[in-house]
C-alpha positions as CSV (number, residue, x, y, z in Angstrom):
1,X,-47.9,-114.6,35.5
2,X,-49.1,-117.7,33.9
3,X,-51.8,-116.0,31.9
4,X,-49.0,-113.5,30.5
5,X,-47.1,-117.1,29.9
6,X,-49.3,-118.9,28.3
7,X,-50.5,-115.3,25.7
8,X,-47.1,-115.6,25.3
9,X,-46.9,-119.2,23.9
10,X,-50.3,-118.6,21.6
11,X,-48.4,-115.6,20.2
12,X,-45.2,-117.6,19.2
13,X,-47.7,-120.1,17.7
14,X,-49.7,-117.9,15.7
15,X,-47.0,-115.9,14.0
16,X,-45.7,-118.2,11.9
17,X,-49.2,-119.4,11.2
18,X,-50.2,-115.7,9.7
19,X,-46.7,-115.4,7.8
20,X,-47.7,-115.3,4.1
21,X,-46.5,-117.8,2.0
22,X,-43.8,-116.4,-1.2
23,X,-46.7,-117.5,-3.6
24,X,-50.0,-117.7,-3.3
25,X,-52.6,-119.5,-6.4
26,X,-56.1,-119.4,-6.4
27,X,-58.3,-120.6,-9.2
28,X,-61.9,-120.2,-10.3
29,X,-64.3,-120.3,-13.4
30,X,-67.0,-118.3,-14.3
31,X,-69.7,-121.2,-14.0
32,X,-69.6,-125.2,-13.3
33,X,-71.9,-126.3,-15.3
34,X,-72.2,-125.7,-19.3
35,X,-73.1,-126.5,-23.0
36,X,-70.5,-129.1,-24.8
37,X,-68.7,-126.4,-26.7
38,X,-69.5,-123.3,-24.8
39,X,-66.7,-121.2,-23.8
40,X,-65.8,-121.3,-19.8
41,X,-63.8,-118.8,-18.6
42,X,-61.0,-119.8,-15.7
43,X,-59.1,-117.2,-14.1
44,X,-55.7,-117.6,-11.9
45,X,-54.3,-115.4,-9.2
46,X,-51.1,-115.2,-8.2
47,X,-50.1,-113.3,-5.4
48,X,-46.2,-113.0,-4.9
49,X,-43.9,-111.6,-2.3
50,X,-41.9,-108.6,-3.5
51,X,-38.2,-109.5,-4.1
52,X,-38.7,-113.1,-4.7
53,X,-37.1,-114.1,-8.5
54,X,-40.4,-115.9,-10.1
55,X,-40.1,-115.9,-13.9
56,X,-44.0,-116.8,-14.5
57,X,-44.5,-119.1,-17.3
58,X,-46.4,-118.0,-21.0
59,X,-49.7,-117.9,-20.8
60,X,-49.8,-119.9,-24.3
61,X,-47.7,-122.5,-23.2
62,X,-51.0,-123.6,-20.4
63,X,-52.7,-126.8,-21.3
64,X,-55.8,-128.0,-19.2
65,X,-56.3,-131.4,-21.2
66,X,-59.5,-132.7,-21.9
67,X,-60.0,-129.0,-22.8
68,X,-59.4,-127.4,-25.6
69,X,-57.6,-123.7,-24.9
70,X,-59.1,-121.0,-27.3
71,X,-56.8,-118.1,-25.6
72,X,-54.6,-117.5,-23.0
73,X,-53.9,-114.1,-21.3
74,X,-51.4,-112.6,-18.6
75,X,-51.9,-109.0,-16.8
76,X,-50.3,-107.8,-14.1
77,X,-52.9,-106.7,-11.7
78,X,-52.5,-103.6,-9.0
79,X,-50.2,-105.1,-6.0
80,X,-51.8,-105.4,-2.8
81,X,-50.7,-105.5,1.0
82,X,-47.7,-104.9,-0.5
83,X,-47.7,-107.7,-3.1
84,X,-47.3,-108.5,-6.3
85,X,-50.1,-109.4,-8.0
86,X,-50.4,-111.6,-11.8
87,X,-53.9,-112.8,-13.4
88,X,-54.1,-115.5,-16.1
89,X,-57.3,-115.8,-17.9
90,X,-58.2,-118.4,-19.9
91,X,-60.5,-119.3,-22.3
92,X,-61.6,-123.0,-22.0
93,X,-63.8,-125.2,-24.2
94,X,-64.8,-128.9,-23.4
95,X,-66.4,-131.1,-26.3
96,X,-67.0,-134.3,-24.3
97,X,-70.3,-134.9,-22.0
98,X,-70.0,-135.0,-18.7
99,X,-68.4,-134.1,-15.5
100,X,-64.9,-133.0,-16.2
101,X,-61.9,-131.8,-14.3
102,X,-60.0,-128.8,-14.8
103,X,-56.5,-130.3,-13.8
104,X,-54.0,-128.0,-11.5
105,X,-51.4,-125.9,-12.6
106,X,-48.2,-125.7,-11.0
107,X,-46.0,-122.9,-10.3
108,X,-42.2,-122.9,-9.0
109,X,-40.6,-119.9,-6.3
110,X,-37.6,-120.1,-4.9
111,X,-37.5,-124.5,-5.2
112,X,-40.8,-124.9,-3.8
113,X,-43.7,-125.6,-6.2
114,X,-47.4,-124.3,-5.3
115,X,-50.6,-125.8,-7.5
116,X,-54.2,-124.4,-8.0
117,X,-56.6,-126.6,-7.2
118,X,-58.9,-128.7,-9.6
119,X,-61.8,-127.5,-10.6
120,X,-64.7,-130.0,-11.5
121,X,-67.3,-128.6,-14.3
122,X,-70.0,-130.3,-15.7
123,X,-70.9,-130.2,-19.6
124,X,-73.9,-131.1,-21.2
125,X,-75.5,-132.1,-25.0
126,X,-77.4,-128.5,-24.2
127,X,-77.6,-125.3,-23.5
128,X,-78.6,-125.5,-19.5
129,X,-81.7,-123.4,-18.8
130,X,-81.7,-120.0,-16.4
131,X,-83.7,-122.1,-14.0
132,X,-82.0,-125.0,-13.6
133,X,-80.0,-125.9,-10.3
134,X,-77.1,-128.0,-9.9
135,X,-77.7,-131.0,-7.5
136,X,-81.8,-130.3,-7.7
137,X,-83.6,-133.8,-7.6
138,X,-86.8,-133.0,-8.8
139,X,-89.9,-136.0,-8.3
140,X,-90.6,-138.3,-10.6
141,X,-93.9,-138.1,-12.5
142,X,-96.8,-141.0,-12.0
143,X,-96.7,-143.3,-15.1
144,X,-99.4,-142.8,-17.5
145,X,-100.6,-145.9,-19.8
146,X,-102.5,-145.6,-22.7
147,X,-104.0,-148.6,-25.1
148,X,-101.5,-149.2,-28.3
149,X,-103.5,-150.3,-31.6
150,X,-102.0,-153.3,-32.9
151,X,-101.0,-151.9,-36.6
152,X,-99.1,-149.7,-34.7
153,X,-96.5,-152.7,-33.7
154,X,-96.8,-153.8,-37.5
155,X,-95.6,-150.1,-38.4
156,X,-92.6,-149.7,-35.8
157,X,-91.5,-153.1,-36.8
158,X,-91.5,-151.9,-40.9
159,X,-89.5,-148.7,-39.4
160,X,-87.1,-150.5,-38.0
161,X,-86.3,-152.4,-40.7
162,X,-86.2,-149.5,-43.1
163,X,-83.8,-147.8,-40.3
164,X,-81.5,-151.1,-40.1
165,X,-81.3,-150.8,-44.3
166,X,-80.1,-147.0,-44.2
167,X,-78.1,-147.5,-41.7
168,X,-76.4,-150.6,-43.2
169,X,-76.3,-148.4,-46.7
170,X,-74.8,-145.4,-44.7
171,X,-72.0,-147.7,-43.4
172,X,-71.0,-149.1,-46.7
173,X,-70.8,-145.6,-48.3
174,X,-68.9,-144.2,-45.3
175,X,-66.3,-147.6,-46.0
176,X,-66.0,-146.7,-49.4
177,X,-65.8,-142.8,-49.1
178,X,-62.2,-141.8,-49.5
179,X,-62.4,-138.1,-50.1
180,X,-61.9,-135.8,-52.8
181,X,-59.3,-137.5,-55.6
182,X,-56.1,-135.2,-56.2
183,X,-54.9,-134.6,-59.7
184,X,-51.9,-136.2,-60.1
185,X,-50.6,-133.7,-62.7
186,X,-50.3,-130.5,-60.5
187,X,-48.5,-130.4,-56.8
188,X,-50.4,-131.9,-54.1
189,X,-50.4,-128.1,-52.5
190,X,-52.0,-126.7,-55.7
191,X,-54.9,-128.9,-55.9
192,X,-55.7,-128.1,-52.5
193,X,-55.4,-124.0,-53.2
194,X,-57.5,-125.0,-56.1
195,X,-59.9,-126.7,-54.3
196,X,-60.4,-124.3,-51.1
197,X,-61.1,-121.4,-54.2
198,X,-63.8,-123.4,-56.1
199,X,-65.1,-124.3,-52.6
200,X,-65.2,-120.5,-51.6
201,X,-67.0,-119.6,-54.4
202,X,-70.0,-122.6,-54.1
203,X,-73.2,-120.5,-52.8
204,X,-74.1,-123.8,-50.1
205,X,-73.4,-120.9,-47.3
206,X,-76.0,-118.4,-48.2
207,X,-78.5,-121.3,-49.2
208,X,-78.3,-122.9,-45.4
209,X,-75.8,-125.8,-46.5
210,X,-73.6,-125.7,-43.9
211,X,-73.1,-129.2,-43.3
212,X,-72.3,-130.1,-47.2
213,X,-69.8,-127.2,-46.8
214,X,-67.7,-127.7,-43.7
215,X,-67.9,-131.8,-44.9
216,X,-66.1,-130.4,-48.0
217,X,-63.6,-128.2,-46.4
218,X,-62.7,-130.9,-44.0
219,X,-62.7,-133.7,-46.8
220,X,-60.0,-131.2,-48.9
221,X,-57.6,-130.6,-46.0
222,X,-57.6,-134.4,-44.5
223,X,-57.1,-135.6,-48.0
224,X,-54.2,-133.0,-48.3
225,X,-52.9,-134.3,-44.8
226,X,-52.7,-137.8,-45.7
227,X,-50.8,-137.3,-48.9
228,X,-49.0,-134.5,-47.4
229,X,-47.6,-136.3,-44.3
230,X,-48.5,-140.1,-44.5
231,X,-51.5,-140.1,-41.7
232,X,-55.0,-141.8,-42.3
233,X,-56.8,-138.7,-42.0
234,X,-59.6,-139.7,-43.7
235,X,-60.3,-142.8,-41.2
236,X,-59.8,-140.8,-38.1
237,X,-62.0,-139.0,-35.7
238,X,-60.8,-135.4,-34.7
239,X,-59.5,-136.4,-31.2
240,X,-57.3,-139.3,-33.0
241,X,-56.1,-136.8,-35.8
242,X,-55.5,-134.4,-33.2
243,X,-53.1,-136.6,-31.6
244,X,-51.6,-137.7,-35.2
245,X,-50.8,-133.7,-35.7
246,X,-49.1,-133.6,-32.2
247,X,-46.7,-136.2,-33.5
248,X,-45.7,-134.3,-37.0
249,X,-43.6,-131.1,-37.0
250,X,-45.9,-128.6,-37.5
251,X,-45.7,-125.2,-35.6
252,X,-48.5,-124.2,-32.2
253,X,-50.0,-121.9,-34.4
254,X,-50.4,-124.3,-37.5
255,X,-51.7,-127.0,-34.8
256,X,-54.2,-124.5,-33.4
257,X,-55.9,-123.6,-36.4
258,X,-56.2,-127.5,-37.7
259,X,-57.9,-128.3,-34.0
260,X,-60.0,-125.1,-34.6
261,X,-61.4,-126.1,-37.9
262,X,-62.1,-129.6,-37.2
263,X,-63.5,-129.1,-33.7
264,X,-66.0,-126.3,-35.4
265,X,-66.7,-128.8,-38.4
266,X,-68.3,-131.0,-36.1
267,X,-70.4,-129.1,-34.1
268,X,-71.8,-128.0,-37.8
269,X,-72.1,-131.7,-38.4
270,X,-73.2,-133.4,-35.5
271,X,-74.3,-130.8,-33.1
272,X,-76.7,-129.0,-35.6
273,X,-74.5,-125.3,-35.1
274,X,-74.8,-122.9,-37.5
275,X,-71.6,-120.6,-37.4
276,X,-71.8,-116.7,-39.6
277,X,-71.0,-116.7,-43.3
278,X,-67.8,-114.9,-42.1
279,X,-66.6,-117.3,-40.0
280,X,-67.2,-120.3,-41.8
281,X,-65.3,-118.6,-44.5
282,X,-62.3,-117.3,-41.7
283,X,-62.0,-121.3,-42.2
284,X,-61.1,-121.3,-45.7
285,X,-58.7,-118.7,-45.5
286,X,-56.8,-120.6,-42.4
287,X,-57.2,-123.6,-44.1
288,X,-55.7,-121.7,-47.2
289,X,-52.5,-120.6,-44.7
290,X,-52.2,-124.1,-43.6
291,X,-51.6,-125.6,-47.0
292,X,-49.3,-122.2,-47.8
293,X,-47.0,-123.1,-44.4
294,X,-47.0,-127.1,-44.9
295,X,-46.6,-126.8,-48.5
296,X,-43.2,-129.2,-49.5
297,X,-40.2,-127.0,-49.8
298,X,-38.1,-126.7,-52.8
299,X,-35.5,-128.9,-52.1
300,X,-38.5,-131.7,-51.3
301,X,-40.3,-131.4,-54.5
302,X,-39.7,-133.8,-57.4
């Protein structure tokens, strides 16, 4: 009699227990450990009780700052155990070294608000090799010291110097560089359309210049933005103009492309990426649509 008691009382404790929950998350990314600029790929489950009302948010309206979202997808999935089932995949690209966190994402059913959980990924200046393994501390090699001829000292010491006068040169050319100079006599929109279709037709892309040509085509459009809109385009990096474009008017999809350009311009300029004729060119064309959306309206014109 007590045993049937006390099955009794485990029972009554465990079915509440095994009761699933209206909505269920569950997050996870294809890898944890990736290339500054490489493309991770998070997906979310949702698993929701039938007949609950759950109005699931837009998959473009997710944001998983410090990374960048390059798309955003919802599917409904097969249901199973009698559940509904909804998948969000998402694109994700991170341009900062480092261990980063993939924040949580909430979602609301029936007043009660259920979060994935964070995911923490690690970027690096590099691609990471197949071999490599995360957490793998690998023993240090013995020192090795070798005899240094003295002119060698004379000669690092006259590198130095030579670096510390190029580098001083660079920085006053950078403090004087102010872009490409708009004509005043034509709209400020015209000169830009003007400038993106001399730039298209310059043959730096099929000699290897990438750099000279992404440095142009993001000198024309920050130029355009700080006469367009009033911000010091030319003085900012691409995180501070980013946040400068947040503040202005401009439509998501006018936003995205800007952030697209830029974040792509860089990798050409400081990460040593080489993107396809075609896409560098896809560049000018959205930069093209970018001046063609912001361009003043009548009523604004002089």
């Amino acid at each position: 009699m007590r045993r049937l008691l006390a099955l009794s009382v485990l029972l009554g404790l465990l079915i509440p227990a095994v009761h699933a929950a209206p909505l269920e998350v569950e997050a996870r990314v294809d890898r944890t450990r990736a290339a500054m600029g490489q493309t991770l790929r998070l997906e979310i489950d949702l698993s929701l009780e039938p007949g609950r009302p759950f109005e699931p948010p837009p998959a473009e309206s997710l944001e998983f700052p410090p990374f960048e979202v390059r798309d955003a997808v919802m599917t409904r999935e097969p249901s199973a155990g009698g559940r509904e089932r909804l998948r969000y995949t998402v694109r994700l690209a991170g341009f900062e070294v480092g261990k980063l966190t993939i924040p949580a994402v909430s979602f609301e059913v029936g007043g009660k608000t259920v979060k994935t959980a964070p995911i923490q990924v690690e970027l690096t200046g590099a691609v990471p090799r197949p071999d490599d393994r995360a957490g793998e501390i690998r023993d240090l090699k013995p020192p090795s010291f070798l005899p240094i001829p003295p002119v060698l000292y004379l000669v690092a010491a006259l590198a130095a110097l030579a670096l510390l006068f190029l580098l001083w040169r660079a920085v006053r050319w950078l403090l004087r560089r102010r872009g490409p100079t708009p004509d005043e006599d034509v709209p400020l929109h015209v000169w830009a359309l003007r400038e993106l279709e001399r730039l298209q037709q310059e043959p730096w892309l099929g000699e290897g210049r990438h750099k000279e040509f992404y440095q142009r085509l993001t000198d024309i459009v920050r130029v355009y933005l700080a006469r367009r809109f009033g911000v010091p385009a030319m003085e900012r990096t691409t995180p501070e103009l980013a946040q400068d474009l947040k503040r202005l008017d401009l439509d998501h999809a006018t936003y995205r492309a800007l952030r697209k350009l830029f974040d792509e311009a860089d990798l050409v300029k400081f990460a040593m990426y080489r993107p396809p004729v075609e896409d560098a060119l896809e560049q000018v064309g959205q930069a093209r649509v970018v001046v063609e959306r912001t361009q003043p309206r009548e009523e604004e014109r002089p």
